[in-house]
N, C-alpha and C positions, 0 to 999 in steps of 0.2 A: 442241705438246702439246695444244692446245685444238681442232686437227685431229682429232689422236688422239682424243681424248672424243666429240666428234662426231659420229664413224666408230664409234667402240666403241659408243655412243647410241642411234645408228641401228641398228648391227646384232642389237644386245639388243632393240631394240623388235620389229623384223621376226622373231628368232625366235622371241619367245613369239607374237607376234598368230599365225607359222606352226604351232605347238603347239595353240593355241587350234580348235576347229571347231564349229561349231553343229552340232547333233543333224539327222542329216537324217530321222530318224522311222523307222519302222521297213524293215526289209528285207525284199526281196522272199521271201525265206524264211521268215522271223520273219509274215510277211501267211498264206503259205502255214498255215505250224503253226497261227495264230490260229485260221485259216477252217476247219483241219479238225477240229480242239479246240471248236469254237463248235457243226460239223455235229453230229458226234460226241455231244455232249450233249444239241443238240437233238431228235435221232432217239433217245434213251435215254430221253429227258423224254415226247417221242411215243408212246413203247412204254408206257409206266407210264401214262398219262392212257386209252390206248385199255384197255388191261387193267383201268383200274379202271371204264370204264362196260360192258365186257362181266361183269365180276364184279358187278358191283351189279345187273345187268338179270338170273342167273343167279340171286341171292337172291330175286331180288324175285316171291315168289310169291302169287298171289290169297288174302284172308284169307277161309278157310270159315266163313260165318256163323252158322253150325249147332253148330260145335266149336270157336271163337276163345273163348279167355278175353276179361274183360272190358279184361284191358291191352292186349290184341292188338286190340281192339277199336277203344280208344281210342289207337289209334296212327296210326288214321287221321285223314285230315286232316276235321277238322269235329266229328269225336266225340266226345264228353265222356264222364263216367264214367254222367250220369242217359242218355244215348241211349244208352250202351253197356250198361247195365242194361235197360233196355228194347228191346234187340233182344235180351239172349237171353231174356227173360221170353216174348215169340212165337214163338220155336222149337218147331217147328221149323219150315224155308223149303222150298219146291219150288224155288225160283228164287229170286237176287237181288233180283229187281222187286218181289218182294212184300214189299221193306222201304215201297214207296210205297202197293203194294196195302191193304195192311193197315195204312196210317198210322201204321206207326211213325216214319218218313223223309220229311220234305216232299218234292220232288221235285229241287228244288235240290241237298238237301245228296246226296240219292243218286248225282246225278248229279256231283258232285266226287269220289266212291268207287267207282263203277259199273263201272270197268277196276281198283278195286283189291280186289274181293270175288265169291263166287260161294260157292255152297250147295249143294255136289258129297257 
């Protein structure tokens, strides 16, 4: 009988340890779907990032220094509401440059604004 136990012992051990299987990680299919779900999102993510700097380059038009309110003024980068006050007090411009010309604009700050304004 202590045979029998033994035998039966043994063969209850080997079938669960043969039940039991470590995870071998994913499948070559399962790899497959990841990588094209990963592309997939990545080229969707690409599309929207390239659309939003063509959309903002599309907005983004020269502020007329001649006809900017004073908030469109001061939207720029450098300008407060007294320089913003004082460019439309000298209107009106021939040209840009003559925020420097006519010292309303050190030449610094003009030049931080100089591709963002023009007097058309």
């Amino acid at each position: 009988m202590k045979r029998f136990g033994l035998v039966f012992a043994a063969i209850s051990l080997l079938a669960v340890s043969g039940c039991t299987h470590e995870d071998q990680g994913p499948t070559p299919d399962q790899i497959r779907q990841d990588t094209a779900k990963a592309t997939r999102t990545a080229a969707r993510d690409a599309k929207a990032a390239v659309q939003g700097v063509v959309d903002g380059l599309k907005k983004q038009k020269p502020v007329n220094i001649n006809t900017a309110s004073a908030g469109d003024l001061e939207a720029l980068p450098g300008i407060d509401m007294a320089r913003a006050q004082k460019i439309i007090a000298n209107r009106p411009y021939g040209s840009s440059d003559e925020l420097v010309k006519r010292r309303v604009l050190p030449q610094a700050e003009y030049d931080r604004i100089a591709n963002q304004v023009s007097a058309q």
